[in-house]
PyMOL Python script that loads the backbone (N, CA, C, O; Angstrom):
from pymol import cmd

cmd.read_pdbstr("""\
ATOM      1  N   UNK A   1     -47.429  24.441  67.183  1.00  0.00           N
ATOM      2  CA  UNK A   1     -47.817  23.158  66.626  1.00  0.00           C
ATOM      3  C   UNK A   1     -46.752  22.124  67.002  1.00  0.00           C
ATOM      4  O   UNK A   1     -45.542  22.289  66.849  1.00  0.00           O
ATOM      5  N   UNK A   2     -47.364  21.001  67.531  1.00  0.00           N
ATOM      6  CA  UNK A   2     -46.258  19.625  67.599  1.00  0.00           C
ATOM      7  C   UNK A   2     -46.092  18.769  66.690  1.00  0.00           C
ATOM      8  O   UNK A   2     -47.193  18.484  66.219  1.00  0.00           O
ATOM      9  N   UNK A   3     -45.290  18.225  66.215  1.00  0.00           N
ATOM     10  CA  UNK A   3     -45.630  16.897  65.481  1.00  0.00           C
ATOM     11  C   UNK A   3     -45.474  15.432  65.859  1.00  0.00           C
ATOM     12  O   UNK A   3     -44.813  15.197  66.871  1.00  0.00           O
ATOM     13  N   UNK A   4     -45.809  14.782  65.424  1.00  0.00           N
ATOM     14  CA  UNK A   4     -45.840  13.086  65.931  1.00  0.00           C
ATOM     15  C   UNK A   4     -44.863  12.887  66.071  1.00  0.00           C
ATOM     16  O   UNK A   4     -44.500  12.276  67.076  1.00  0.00           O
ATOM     17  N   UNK A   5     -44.097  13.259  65.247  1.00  0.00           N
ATOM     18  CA  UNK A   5     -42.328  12.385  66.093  1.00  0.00           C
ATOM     19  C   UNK A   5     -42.023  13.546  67.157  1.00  0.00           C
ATOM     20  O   UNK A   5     -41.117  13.111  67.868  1.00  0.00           O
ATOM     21  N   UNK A   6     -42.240  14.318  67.407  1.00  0.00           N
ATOM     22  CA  UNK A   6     -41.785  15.324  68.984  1.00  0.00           C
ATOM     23  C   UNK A   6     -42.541  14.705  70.116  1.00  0.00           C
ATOM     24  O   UNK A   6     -42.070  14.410  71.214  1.00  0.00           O
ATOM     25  N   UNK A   7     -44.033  14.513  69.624  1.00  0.00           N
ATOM     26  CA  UNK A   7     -44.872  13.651  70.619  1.00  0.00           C
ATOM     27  C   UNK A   7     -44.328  11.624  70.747  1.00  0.00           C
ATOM     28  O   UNK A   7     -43.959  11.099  71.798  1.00  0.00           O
ATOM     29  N   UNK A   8     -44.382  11.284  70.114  1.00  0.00           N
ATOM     30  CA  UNK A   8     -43.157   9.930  70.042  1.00  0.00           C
ATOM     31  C   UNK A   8     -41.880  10.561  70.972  1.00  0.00           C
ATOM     32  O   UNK A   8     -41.888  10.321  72.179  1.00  0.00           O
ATOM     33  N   UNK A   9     -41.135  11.113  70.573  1.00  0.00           N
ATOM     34  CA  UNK A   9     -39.653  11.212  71.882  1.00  0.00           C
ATOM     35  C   UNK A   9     -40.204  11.822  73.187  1.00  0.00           C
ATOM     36  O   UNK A   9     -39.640  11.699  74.274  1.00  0.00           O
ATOM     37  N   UNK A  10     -41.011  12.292  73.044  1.00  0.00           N
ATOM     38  CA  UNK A  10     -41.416  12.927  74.340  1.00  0.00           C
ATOM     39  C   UNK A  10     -41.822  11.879  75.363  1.00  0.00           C
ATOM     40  O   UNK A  10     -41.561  11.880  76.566  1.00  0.00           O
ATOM     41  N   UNK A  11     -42.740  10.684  74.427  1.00  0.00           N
ATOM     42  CA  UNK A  11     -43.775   9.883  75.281  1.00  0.00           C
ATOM     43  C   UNK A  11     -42.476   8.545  75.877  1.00  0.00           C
ATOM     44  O   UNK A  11     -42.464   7.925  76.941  1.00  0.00           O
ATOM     45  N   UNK A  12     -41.505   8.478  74.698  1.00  0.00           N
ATOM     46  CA  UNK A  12     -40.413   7.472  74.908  1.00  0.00           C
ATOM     47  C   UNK A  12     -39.504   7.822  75.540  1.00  0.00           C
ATOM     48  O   UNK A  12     -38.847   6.959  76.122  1.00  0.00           O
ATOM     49  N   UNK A  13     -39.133   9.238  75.658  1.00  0.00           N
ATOM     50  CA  UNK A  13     -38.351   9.516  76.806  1.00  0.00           C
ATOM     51  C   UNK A  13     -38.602   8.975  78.218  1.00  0.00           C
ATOM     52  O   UNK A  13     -37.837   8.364  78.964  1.00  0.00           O
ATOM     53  N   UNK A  14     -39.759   9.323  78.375  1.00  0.00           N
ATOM     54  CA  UNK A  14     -40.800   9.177  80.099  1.00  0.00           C
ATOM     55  C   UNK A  14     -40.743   7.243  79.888  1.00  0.00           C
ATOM     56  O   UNK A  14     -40.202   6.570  80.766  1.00  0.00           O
ATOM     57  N   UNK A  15     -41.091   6.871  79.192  1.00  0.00           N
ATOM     58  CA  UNK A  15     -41.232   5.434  78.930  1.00  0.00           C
ATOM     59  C   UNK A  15     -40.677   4.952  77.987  1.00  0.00           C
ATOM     60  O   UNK A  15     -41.138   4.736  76.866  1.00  0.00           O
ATOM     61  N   UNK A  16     -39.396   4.706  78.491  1.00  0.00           N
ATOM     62  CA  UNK A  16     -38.207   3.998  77.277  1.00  0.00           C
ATOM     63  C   UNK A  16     -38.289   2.719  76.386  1.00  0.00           C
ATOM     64  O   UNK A  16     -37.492   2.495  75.475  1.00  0.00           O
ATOM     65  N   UNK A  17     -38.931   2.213  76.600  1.00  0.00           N
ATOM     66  CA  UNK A  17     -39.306   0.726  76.175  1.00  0.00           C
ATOM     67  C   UNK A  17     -40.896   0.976  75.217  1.00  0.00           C
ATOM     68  O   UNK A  17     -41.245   0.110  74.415  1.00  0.00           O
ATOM     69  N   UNK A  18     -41.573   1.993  75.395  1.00  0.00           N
ATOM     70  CA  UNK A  18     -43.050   1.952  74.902  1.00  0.00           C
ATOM     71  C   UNK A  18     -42.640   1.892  73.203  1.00  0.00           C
ATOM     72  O   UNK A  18     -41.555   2.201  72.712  1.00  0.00           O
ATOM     73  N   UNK A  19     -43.743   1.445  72.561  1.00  0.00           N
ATOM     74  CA  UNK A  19     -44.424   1.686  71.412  1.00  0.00           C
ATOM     75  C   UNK A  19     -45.627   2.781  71.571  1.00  0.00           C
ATOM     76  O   UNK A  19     -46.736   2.753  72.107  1.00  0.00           O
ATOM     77  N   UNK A  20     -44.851   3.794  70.824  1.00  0.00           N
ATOM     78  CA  UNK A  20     -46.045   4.693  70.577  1.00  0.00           C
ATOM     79  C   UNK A  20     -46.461   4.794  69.182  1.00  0.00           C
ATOM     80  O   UNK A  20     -45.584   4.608  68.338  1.00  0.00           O
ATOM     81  N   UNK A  21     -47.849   5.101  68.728  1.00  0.00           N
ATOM     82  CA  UNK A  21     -48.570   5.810  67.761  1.00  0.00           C
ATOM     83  C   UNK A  21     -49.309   6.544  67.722  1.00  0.00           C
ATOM     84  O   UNK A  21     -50.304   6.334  68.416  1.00  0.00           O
ATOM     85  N   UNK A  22     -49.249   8.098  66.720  1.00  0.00           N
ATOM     86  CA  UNK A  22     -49.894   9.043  66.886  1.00  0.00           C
ATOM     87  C   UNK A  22     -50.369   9.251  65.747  1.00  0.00           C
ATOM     88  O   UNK A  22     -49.806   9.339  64.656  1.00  0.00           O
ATOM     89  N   UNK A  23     -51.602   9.341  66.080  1.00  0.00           N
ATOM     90  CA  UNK A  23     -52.759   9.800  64.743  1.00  0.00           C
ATOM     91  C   UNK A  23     -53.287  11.307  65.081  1.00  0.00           C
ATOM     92  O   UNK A  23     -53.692  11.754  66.154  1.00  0.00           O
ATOM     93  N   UNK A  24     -53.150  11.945  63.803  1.00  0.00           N
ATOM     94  CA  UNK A  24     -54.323  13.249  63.673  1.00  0.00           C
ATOM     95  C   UNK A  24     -55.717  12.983  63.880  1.00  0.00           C
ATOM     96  O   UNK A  24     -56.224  12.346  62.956  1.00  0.00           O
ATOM     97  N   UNK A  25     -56.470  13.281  64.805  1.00  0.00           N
ATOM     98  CA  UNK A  25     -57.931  12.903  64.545  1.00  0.00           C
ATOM     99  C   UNK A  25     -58.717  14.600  63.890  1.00  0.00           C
ATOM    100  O   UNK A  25     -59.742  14.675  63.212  1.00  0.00           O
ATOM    101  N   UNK A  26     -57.965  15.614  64.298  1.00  0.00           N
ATOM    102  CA  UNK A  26     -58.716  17.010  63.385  1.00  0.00           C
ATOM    103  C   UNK A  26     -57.587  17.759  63.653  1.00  0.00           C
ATOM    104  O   UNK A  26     -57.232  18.072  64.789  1.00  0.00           O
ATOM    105  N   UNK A  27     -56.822  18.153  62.286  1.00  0.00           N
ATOM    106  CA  UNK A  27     -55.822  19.335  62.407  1.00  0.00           C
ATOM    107  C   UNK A  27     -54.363  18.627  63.205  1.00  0.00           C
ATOM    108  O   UNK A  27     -54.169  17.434  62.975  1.00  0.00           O
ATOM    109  N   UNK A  28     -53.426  19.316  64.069  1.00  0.00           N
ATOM    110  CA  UNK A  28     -52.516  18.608  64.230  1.00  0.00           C
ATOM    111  C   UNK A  28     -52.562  19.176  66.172  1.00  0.00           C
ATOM    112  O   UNK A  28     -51.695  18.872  66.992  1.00  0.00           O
ATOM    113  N   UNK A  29     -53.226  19.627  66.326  1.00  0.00           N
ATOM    114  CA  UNK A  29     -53.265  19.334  67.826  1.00  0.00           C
ATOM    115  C   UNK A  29     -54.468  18.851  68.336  1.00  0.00           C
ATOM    116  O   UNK A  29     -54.769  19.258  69.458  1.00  0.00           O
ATOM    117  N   UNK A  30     -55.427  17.877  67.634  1.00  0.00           N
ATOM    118  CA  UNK A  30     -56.289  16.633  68.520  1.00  0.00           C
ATOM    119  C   UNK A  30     -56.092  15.125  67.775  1.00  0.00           C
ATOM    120  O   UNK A  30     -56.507  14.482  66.810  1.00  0.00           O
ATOM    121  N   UNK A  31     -55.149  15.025  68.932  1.00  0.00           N
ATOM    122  CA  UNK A  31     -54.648  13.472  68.491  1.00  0.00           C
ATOM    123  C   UNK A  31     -54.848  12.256  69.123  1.00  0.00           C
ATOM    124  O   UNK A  31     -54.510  12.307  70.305  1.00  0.00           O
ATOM    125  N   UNK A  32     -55.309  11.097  68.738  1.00  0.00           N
ATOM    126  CA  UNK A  32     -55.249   9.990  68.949  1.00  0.00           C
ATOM    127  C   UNK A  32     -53.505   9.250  69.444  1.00  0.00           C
ATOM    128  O   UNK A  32     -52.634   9.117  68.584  1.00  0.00           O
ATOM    129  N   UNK A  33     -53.311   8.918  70.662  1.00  0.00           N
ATOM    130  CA  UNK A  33     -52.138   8.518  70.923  1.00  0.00           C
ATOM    131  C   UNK A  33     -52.421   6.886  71.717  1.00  0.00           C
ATOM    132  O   UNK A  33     -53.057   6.751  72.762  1.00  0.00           O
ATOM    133  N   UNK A  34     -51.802   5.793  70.957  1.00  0.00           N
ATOM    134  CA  UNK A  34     -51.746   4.418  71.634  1.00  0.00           C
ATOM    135  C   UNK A  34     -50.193   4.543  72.291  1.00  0.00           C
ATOM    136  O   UNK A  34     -49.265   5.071  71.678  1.00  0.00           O
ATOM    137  N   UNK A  35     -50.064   3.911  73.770  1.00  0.00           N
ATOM    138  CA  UNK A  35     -48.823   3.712  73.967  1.00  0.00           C
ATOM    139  C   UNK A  35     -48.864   2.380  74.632  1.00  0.00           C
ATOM    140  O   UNK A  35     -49.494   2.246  75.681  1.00  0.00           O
ATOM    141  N   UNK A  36     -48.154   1.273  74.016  1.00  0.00           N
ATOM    142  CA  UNK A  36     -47.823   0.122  74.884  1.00  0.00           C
ATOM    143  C   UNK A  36     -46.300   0.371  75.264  1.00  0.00           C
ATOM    144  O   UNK A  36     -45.261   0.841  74.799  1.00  0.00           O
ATOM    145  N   UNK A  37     -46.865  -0.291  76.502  1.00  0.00           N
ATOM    146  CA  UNK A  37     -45.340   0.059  77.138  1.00  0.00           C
ATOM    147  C   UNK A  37     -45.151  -1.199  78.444  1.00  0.00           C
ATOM    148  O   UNK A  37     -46.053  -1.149  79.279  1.00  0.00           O
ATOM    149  N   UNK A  38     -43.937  -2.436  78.708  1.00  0.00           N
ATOM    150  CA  UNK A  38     -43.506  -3.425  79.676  1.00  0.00           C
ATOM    151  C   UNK A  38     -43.793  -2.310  81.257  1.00  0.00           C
ATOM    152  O   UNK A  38     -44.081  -2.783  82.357  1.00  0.00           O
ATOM    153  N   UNK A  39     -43.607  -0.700  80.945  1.00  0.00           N
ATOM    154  CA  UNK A  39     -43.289   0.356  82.463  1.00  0.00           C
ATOM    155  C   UNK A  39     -45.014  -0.061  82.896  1.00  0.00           C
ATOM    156  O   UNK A  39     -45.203  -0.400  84.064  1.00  0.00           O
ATOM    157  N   UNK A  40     -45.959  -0.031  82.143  1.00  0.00           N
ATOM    158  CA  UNK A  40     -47.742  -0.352  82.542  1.00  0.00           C
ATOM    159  C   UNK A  40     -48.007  -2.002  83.220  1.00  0.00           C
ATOM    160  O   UNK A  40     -49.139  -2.423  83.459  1.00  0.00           O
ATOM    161  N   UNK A  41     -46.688  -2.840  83.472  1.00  0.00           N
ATOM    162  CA  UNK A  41     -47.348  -3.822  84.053  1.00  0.00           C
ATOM    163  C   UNK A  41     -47.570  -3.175  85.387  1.00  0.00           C
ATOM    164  O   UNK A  41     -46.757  -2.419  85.917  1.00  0.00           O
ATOM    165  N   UNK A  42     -49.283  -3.691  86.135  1.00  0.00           N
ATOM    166  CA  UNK A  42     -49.553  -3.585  87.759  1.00  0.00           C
ATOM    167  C   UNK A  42     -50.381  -2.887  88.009  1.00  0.00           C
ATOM    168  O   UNK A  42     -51.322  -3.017  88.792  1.00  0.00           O
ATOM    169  N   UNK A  43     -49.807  -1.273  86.703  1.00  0.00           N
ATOM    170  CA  UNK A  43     -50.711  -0.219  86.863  1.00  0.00           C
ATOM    171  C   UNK A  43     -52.232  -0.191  86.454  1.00  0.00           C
ATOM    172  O   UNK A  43     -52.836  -0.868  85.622  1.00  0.00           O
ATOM    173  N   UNK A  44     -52.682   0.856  87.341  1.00  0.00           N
ATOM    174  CA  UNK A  44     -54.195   0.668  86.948  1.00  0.00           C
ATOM    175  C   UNK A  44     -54.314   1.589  85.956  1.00  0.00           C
ATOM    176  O   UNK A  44     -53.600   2.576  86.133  1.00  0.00           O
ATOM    177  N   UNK A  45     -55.129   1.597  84.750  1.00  0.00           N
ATOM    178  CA  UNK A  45     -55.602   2.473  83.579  1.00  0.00           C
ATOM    179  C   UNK A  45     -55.228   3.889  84.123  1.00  0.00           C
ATOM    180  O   UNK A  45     -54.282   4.347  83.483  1.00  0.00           O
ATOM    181  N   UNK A  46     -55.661   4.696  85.073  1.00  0.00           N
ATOM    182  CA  UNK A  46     -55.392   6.254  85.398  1.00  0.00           C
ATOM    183  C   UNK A  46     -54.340   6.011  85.661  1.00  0.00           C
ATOM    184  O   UNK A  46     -53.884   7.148  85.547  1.00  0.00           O
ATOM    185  N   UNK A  47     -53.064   5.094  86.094  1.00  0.00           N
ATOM    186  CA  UNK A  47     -51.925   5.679  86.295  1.00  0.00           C
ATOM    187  C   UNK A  47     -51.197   4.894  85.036  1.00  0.00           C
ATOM    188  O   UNK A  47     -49.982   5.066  85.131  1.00  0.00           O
ATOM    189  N   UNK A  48     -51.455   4.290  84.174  1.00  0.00           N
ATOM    190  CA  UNK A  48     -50.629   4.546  82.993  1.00  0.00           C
ATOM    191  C   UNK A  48     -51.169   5.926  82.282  1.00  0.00           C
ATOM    192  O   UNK A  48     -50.204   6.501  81.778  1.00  0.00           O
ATOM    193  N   UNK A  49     -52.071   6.454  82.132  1.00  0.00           N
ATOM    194  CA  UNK A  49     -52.611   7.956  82.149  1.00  0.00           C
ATOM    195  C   UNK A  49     -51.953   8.394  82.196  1.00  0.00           C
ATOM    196  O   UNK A  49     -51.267   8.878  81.296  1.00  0.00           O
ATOM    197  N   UNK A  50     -51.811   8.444  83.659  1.00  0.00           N
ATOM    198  CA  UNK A  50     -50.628   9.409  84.278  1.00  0.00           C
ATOM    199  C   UNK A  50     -49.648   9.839  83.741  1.00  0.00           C
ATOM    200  O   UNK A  50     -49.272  10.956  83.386  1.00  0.00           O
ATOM    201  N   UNK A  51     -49.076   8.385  83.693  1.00  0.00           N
ATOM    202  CA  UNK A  51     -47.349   8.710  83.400  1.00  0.00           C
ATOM    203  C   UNK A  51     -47.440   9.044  81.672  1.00  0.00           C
ATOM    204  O   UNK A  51     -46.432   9.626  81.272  1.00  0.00           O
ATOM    205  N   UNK A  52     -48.296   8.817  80.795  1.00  0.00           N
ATOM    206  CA  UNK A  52     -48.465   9.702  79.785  1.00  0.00           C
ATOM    207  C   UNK A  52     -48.540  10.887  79.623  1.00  0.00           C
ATOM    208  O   UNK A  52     -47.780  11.571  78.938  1.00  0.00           O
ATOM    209  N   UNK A  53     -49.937  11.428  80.552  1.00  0.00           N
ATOM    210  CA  UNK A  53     -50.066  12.902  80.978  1.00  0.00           C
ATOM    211  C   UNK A  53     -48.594  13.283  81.186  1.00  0.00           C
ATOM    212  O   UNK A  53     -48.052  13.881  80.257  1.00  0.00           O
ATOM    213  N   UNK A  54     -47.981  13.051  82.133  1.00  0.00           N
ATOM    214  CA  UNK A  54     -46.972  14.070  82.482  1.00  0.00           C
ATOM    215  C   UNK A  54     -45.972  14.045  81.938  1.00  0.00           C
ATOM    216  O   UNK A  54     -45.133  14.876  82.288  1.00  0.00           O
ATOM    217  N   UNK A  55     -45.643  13.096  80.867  1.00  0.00           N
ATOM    218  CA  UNK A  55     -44.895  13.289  79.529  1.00  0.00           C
ATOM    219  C   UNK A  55     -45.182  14.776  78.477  1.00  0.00           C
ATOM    220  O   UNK A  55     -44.432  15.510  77.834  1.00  0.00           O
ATOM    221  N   UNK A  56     -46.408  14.739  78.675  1.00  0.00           N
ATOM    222  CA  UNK A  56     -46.401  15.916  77.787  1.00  0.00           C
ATOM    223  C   UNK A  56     -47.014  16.798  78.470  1.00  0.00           C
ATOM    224  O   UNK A  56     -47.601  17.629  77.777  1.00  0.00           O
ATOM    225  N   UNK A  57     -47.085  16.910  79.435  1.00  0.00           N
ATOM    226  CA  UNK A  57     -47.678  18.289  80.462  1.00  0.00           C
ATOM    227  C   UNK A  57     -47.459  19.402  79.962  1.00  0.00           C
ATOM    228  O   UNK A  57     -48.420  20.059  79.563  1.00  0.00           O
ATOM    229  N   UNK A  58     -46.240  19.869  79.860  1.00  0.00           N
ATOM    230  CA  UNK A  58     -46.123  21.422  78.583  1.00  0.00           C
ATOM    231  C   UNK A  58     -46.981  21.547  77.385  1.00  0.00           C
ATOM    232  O   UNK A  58     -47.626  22.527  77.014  1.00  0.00           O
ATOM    233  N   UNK A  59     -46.863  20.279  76.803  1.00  0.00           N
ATOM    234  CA  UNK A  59     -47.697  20.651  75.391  1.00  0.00           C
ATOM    235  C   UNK A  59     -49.062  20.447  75.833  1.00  0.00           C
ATOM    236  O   UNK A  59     -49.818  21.108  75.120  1.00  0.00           O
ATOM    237  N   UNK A  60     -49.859  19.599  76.991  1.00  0.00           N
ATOM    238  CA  UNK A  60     -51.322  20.085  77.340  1.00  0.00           C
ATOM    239  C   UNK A  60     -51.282  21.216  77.866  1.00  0.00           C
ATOM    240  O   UNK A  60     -52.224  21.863  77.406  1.00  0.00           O
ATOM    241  N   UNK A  61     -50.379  22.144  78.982  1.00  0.00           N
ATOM    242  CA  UNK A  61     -50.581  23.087  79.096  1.00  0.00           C
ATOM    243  C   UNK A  61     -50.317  24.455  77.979  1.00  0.00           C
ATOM    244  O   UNK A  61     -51.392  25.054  77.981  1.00  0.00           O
ATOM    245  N   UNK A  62     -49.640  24.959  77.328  1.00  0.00           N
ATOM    246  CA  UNK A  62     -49.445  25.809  76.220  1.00  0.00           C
ATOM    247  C   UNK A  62     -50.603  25.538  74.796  1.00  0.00           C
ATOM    248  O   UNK A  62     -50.842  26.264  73.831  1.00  0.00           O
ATOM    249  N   UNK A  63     -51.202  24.040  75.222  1.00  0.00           N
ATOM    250  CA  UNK A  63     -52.157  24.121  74.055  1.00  0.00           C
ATOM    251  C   UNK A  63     -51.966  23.578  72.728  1.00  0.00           C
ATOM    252  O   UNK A  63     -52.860  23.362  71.910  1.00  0.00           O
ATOM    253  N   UNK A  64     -50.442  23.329  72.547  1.00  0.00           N
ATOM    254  CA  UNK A  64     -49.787  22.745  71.569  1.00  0.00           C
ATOM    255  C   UNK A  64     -50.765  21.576  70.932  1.00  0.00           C
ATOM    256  O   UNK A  64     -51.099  21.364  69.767  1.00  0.00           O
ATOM    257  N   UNK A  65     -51.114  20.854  72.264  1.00  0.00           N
ATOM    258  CA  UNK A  65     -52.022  19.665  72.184  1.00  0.00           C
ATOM    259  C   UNK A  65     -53.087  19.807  72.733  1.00  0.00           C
ATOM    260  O   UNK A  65     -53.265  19.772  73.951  1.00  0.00           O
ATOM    261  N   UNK A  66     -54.000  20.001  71.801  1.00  0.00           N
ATOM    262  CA  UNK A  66     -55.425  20.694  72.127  1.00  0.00           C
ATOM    263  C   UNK A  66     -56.545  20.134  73.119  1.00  0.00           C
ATOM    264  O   UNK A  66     -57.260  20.627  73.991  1.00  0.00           O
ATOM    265  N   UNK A  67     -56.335  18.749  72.517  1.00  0.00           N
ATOM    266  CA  UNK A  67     -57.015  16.937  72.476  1.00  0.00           C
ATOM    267  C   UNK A  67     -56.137  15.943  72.453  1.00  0.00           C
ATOM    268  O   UNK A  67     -55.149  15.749  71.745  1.00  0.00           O
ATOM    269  N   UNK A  68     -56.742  15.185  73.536  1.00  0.00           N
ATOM    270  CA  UNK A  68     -56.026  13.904  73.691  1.00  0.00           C
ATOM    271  C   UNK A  68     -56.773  12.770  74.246  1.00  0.00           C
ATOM    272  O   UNK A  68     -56.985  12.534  75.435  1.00  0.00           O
ATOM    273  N   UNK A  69     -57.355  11.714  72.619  1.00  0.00           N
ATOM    274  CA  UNK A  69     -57.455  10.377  73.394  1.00  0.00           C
ATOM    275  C   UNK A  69     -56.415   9.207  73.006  1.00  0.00           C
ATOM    276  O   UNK A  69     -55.928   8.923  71.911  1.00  0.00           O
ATOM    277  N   UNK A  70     -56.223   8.562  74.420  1.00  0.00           N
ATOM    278  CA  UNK A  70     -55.220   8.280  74.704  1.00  0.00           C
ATOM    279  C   UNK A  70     -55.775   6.549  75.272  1.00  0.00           C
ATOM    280  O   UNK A  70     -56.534   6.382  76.226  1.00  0.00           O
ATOM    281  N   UNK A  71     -55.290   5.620  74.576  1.00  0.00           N
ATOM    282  CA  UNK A  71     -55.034   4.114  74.750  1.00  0.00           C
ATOM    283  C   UNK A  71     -53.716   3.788  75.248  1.00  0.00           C
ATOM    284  O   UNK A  71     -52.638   4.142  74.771  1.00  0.00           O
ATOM    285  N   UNK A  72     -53.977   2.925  76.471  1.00  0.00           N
ATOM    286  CA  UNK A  72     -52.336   2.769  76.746  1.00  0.00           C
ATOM    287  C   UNK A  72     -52.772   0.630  77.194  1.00  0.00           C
ATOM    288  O   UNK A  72     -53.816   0.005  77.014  1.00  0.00           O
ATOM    289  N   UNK A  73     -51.495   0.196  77.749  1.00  0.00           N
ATOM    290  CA  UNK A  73     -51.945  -0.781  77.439  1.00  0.00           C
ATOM    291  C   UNK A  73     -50.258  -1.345  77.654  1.00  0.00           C
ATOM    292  O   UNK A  73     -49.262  -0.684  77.357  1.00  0.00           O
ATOM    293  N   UNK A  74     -50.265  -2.629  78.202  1.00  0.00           N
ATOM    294  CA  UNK A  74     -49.251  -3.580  78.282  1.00  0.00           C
ATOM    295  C   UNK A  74     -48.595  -4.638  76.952  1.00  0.00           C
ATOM    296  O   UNK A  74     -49.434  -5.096  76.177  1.00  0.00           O
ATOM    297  N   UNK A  75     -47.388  -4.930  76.765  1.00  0.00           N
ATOM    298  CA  UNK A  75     -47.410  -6.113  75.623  1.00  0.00           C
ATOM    299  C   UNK A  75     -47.224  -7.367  75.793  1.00  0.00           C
ATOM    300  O   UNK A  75     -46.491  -7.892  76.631  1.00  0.00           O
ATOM    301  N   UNK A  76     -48.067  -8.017  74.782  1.00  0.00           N
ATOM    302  CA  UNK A  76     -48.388  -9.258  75.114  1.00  0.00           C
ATOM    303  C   UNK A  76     -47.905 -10.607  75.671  1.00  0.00           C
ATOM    304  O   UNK A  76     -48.695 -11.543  75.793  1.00  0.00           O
TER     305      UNK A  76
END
""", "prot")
cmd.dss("prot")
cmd.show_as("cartoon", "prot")
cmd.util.cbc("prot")
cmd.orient("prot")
C-alpha cells in the first residue's frame, strides 16, 4: 500500500516545483492525482503524462497503484 504523501514526494521529486493532489477514488490504490507543475509549459498532454508516469513507474508496476486518473496541467 502507498500513501498520498509517498505519492506527493515521489511526483515532486521528478517535478520540483509541481503542486500535487491525491485523492482516494476506491480503497488506497485507485487514485485520483492533479499535478500542476511551471516543468508542463510546451508539453503536449501525453508528455506531461509521461513525466508523471515515470515518477511512479515502480508503484504502477508492483501494483501498489492499482488506478490512475491523472490531471496535469500548467499554472496560471
Amino acid at each position: 500500500m502507498i500513501t498520498k504523501v509517498e505519492v506527493i514526494n515521489l511526483i515532486t521529486k521528478q517535478l520540483p516545483n509541481s503542486q500535487v493532489v491525491v485523492e482516494n477514488i476506491k480503497g488506497n490504490d485507485h487514485l485520483q492525482v492533479t499535478v500542476i507543475a511551471p516543468e508542463f509549459n510546451g508539453l503536449s498532454l501525453v508528455k506531461q503524462h509521461q513525466l508523471v508516469y515515470s515518477a511512479l513507474k515502480e508503484e504502477l508496476a508492483s501494483e501498489a497503484i492499482h488506478a490512475l486518473a491523472l490531471k496535469t496541467g500548467t499554472p496560471n
